[in-house]
C-alpha positions as CSV (number, residue, x, y, z in Angstrom):
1,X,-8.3,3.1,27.1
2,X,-6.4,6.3,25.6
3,X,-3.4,8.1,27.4
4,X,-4.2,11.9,27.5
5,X,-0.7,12.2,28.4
6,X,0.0,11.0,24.7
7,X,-2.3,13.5,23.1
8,X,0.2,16.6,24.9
9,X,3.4,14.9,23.7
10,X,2.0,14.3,20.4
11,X,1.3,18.0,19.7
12,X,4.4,18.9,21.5
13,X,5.6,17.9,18.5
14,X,3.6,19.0,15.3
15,X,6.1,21.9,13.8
16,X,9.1,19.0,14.4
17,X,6.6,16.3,12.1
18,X,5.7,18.4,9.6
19,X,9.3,20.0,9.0
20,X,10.6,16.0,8.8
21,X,8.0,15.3,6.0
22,X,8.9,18.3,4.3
23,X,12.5,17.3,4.1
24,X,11.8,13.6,2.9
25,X,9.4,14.6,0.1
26,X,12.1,16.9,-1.3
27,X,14.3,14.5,-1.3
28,X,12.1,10.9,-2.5
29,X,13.5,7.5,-3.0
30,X,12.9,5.0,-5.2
31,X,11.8,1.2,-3.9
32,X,15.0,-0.2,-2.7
33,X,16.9,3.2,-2.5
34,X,15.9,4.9,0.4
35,X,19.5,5.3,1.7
36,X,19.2,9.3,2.5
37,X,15.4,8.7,4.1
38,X,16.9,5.7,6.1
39,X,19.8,7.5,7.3
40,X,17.5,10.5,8.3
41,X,15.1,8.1,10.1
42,X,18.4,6.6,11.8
43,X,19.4,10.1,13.4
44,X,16.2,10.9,14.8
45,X,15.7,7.4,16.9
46,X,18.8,8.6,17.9
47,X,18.2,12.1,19.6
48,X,15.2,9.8,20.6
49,X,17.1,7.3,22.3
50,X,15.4,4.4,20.9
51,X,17.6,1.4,20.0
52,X,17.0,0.3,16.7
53,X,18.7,-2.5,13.3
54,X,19.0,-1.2,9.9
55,X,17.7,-4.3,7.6
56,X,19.3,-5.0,4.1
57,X,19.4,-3.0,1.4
58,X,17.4,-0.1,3.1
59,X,14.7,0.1,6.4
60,X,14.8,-0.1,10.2
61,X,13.8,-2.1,12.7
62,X,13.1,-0.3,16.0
63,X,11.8,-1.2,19.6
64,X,10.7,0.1,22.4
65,X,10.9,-1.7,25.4
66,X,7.9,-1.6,27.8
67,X,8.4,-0.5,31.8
68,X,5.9,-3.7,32.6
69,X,5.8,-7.5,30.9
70,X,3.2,-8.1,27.8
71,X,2.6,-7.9,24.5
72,X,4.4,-6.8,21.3
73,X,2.4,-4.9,19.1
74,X,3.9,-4.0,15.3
75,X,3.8,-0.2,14.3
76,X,4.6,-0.2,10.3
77,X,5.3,2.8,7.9
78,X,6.2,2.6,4.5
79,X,9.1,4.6,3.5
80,X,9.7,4.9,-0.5
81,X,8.7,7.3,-3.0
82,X,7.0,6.7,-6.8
83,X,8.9,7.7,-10.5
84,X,5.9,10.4,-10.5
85,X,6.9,13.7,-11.5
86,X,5.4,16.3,-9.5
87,X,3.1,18.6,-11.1
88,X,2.8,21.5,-7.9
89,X,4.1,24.5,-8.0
90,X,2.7,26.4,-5.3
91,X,4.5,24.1,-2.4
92,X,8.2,25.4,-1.1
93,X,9.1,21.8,-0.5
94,X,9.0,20.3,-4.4
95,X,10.8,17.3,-5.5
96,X,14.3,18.4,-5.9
97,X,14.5,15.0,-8.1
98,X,13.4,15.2,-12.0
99,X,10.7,12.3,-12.0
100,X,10.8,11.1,-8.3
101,X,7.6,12.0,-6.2
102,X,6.3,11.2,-2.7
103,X,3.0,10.9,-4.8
104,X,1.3,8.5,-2.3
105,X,2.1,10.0,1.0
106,X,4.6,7.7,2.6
107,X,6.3,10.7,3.5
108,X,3.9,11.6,6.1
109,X,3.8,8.0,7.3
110,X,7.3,8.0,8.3
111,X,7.2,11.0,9.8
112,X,4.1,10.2,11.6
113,X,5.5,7.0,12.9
114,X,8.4,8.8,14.5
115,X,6.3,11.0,15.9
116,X,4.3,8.2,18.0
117,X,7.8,6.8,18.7
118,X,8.5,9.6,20.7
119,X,5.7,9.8,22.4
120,X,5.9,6.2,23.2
121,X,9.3,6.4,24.4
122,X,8.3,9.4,27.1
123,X,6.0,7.0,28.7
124,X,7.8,3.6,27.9
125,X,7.5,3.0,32.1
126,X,4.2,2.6,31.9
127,X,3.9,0.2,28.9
128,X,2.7,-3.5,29.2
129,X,4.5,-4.6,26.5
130,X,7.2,-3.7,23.9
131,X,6.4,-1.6,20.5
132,X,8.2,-2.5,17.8
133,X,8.4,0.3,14.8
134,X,8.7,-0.7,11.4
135,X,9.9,1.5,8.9
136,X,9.2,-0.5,5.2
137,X,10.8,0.0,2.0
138,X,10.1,-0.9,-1.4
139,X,6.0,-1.0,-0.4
140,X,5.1,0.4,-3.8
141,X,7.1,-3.3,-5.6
142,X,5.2,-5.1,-3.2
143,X,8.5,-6.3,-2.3
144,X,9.5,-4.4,1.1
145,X,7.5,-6.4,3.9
146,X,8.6,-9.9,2.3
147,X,11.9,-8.7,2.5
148,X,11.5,-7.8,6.0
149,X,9.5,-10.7,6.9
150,X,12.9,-12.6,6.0
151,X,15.3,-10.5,8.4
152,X,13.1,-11.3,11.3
153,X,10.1,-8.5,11.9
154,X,7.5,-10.7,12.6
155,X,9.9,-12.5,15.6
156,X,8.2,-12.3,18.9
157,X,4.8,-9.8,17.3
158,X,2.2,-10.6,18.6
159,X,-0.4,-8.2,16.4
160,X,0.5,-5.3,13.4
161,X,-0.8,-2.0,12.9
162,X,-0.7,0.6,10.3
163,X,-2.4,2.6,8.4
164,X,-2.2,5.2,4.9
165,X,-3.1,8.7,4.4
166,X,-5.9,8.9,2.0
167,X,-6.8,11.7,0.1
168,X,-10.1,10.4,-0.8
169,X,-11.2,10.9,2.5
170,X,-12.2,14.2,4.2
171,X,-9.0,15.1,6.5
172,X,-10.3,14.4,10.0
173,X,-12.0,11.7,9.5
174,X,-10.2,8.1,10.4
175,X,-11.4,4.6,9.0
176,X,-10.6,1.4,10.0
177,X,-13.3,-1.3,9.0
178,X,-13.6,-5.2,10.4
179,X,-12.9,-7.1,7.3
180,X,-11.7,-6.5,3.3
181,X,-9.5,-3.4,3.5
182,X,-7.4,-3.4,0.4
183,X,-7.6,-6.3,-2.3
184,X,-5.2,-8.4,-3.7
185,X,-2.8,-7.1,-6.1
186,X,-1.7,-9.9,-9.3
187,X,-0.1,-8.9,-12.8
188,X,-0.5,-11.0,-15.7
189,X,1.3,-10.9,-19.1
190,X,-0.6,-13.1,-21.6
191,X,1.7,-14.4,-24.9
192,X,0.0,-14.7,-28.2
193,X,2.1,-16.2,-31.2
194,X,0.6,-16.8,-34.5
195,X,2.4,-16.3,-38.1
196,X,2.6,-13.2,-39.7
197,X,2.6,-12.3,-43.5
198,X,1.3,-9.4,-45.9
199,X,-1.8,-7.1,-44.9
200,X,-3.5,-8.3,-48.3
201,X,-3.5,-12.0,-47.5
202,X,-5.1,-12.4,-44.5
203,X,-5.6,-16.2,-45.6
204,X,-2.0,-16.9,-45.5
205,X,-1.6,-15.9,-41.7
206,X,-2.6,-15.8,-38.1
207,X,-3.3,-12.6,-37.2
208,X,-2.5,-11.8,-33.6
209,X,-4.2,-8.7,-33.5
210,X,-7.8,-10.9,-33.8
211,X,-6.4,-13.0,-31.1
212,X,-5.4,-10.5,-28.9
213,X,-9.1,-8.1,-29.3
214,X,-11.1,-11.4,-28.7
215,X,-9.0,-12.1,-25.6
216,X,-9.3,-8.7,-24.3
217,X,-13.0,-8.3,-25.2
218,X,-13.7,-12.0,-24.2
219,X,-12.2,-12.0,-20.3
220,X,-14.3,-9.1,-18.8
221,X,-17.3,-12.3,-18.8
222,X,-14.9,-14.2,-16.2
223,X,-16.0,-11.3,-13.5
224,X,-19.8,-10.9,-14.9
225,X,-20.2,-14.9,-15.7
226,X,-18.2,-16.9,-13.3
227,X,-17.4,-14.9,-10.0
228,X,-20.2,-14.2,-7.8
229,X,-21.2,-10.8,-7.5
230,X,-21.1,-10.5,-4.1
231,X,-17.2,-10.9,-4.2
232,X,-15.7,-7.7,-6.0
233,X,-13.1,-8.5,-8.8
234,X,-11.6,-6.7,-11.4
235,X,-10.0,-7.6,-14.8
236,X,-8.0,-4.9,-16.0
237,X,-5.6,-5.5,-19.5
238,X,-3.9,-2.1,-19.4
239,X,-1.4,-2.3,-22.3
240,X,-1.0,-4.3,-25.0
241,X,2.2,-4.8,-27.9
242,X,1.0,-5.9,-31.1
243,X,1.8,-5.2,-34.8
244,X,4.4,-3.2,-36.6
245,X,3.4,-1.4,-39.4
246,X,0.2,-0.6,-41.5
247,X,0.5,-3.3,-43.8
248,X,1.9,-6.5,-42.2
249,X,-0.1,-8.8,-40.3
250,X,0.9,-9.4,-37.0
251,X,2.5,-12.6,-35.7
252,X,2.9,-11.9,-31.9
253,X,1.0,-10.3,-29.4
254,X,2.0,-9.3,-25.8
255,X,-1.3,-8.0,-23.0
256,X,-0.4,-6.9,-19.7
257,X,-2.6,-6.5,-17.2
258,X,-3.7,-6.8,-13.1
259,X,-6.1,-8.4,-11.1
260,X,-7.8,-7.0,-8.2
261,X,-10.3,-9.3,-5.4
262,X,-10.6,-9.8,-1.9
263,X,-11.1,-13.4,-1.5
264,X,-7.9,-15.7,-2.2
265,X,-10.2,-18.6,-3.4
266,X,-11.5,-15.7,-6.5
267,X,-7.9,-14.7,-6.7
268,X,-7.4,-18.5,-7.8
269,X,-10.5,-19.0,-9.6
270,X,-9.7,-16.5,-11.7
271,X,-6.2,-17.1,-12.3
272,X,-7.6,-20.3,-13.6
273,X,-10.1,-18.6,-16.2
274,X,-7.4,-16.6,-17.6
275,X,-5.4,-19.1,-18.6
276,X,-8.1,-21.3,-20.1
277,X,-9.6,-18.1,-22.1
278,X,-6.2,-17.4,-23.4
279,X,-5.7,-20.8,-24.5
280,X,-9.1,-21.5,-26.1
281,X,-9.5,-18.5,-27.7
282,X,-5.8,-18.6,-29.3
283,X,-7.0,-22.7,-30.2
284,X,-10.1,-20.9,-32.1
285,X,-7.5,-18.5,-34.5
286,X,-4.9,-21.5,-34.4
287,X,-2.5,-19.2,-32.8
288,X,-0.9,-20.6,-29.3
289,X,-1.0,-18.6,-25.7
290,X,1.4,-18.4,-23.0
291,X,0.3,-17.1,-19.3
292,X,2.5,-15.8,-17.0
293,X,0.7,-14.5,-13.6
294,X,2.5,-12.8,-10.5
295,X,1.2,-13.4,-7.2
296,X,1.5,-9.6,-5.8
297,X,0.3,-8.2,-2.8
298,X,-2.7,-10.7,-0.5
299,X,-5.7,-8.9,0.5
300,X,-5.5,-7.3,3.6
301,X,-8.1,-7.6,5.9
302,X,-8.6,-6.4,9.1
303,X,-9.0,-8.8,11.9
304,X,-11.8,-8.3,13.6
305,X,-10.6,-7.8,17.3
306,X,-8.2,-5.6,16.2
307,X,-10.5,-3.3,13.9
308,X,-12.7,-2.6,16.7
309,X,-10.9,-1.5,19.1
310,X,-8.8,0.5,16.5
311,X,-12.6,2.4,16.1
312,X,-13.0,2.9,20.1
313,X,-9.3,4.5,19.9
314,X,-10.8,7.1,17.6
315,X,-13.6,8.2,19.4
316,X,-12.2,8.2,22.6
317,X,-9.2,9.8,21.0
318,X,-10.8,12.2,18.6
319,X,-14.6,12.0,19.4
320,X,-17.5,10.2,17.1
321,X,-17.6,12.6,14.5
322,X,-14.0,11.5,13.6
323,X,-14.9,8.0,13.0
324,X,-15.1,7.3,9.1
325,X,-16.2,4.3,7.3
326,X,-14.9,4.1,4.4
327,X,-15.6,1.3,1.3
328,X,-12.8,-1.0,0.9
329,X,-10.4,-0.2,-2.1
330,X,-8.7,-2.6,-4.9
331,X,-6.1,-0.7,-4.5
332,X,-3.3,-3.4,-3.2
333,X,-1.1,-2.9,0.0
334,X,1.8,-4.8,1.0
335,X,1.1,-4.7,4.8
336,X,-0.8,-8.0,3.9
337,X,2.0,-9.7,4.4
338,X,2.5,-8.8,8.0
339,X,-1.5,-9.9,8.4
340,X,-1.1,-13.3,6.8
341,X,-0.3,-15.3,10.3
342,X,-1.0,-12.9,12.6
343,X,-3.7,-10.7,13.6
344,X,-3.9,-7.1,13.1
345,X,-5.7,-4.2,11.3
346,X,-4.9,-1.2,8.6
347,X,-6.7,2.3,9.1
348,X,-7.4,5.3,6.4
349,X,-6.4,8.8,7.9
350,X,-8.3,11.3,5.9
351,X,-6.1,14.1,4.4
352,X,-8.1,15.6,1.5
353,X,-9.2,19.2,1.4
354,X,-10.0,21.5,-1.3
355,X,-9.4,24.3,0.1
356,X,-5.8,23.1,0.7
357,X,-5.6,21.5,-3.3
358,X,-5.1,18.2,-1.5
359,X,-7.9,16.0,-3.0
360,X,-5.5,15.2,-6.1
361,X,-5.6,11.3,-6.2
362,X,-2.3,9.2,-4.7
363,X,0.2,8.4,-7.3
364,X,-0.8,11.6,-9.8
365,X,1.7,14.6,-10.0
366,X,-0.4,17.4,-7.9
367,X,-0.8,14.6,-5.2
368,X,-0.3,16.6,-2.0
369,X,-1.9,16.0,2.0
370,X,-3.3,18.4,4.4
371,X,-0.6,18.1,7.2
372,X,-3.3,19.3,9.7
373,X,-4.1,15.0,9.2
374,X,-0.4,14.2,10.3
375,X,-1.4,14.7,13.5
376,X,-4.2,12.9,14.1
377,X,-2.3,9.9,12.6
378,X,0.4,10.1,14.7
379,X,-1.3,9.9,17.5
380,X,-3.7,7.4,16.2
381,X,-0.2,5.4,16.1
382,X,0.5,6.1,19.7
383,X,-2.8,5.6,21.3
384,X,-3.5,2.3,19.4
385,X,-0.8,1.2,20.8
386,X,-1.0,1.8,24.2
387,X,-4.6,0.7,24.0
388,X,-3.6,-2.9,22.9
389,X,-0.9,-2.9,24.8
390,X,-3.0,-1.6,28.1
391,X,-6.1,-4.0,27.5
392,X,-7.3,-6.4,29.9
């Protein structure tokens, strides 16, 4: 099923991988900027060899073109950074940028990816197929793979593959699970208007800020009272605008906040509640609501074809202690997208260590990844593609 041939190329290549991660977190990108770390990409397919389309604004579209006729598999890594500013201060490759971070390891995916590519390319004669490599921008928007989607990346794929570093996992260890990976990803803003007046006559006005509380402190029941326990969901308002000053009732309120689930019927049925709590409960103060909700990112989950032999890739690759199973997160991922009409899976390469300070959460300012992990995902890259490719 594996190519040991892929394992030597792979750490032919280590010092190469980790030096071209190093150089992209120092230099991070904002969603929709990543001119420099597109460029950079650009000149190493390249000295590769591997013929490849830049897609609009930033991104690239790569293949490699199998020896034999098959398949086309999808190999995707996102590419931007986060407006984190990093906290380390014991790393020699810092954030040169005040307030830009690779806080969520999308450095190391890039790099990884190009690592498989060139192992893939060495043995491109004996390929059943084409690989096509997707470096994604704009993942953290949720924005990049639609965006791609539109300039043609799903033409001619037959499956997609990719996968995350992930700090909350021992590095070493490799998950890919059959089913919910990553839930869905929605914001919400939620409108409140009532009529304002003086703090000492309450009786005159509306008073958003009762609106607002009772809204907040009323939703959580939608989870607990109307979705099923046995499909996770999560309500979260995480800021909310309301009043201006010590003495003056409020007369408009503003709540922002994200839902999480893994099941697009939920996703709807509580999209539903939320706009039918907002309303009633503004009817009970005689204020009035307006809902505004944002589809984000779909749930991804793993097809189940493609999961399981992703999981005989890593034992045969790495051996069974490698193998990982790790809970599905409502964290939201964009690579959804890619999943939505045809099959594939999304895998969880460990990377945290304490002894390394690497067990910092993504998206917080120490964020950081044992590199020894690169390795194992960029072969993980390589051999799950030769092993779809290769299958009977």
């Amino acid at each position: 099923m594996t190519n040991p041939n892929i394992k030597k190329l792979i750490q032919q290549n280590i010092d190469e991988m980790v030096a071209f991660r190093r150089d992209l977190h120092r230099h991070p990108e904002l969603p929709w900027e990543e001119f420099r770390t597109t460029d950079r990409i650009a000149q190493e397919l390249d000295k590769i060899g591997i013929a490849y389309r830049r897609t609009e604004p930033t991104g690239i579209i790569a293949e490699i073109q199998g020896g034999k006729p098959g398949k086309r598999i999808l190999l995707r890594a996102d590419i931007d950074a986060l407006p984190v500013q990093e906290l380390s201060e014991n790393i020699d490759y810092k954030s040169t940028i005040d307030g830009k971070m690779h806080a969520c390891g999308h450095d190391t995916h890039a790099s990884m990816l190009l690592t498989a590519a060139k192992a893939l390319y060495e043995i491109r004669d004996q390929l059943k197929g084409n690989v096509r490599l997707v470096f994604q921008p704009a993942e953290e928007v949720a924005q990049g793979a639609k965006g791609m989607i539109k300039q043609g990346v799903l033409d001619g794929v037959d499956s997609a593959f990719g996968m995350h570093i992930w700090s909350q996992m021992p590095v070493g260890k490799i998950s890919c699970v059959v089913g919910s990976s990553f839930a869905s990803a929605d914001l919400l803003t939620v409108r409140f208007k009532g009529r304002g007046g003086h703090g000492s006559m309450p009786h005159d006005t509306v008073d958003a800020v009762m609106v607002a509380s009772a809204f907040v402190m009323n939703v959580q029941s939608i989870v607990s009272r109307e979705v099923s326990p046995l499909d996770p969901a999560v309500v979260t308002i995480g800021r909310m605008d309301v009043g201006t000053r010590f003495n003056v009732i409020a007369e408009n309120a503003v709540l922002d906040g994200t839902v999480r689930c893994f099941n697009v019927a939920v996703r709807d049925k509580i999209e539903s509640a939320i706009r039918r709590y907002a309303n009633q409960v503004a009817a009970m103060y005689r204020a009035t609501a307006e809902v505004e909700y944002i589809y984000g990112t779909l749930p991804v989950i793993n097809d189940k074809e493609s999961a399981l032999l992703a999981q005989k890739v890593i034992v045969e690759s790495f051996g069974e202690e490698a193998l990982y199973f790790e809970a599905p997160t409502t964290g939201g991922e964009d690579f959804s997208y890619y999943t939505e009409n045809i099959p594939g899976a999304f895998a969880l390469v460990g990377s945290g260590n304490p002894d390394k300070d690497t067990q910092w959460p993504h998206h917080h300012g120490c964020f950081n990844v044992d590199e020894d992990g690169m390795a194992l995902g960029a072969e993980f890259y390589a051999q799950y593609a030769w092993a779809y490719l290769n299958q009977n």
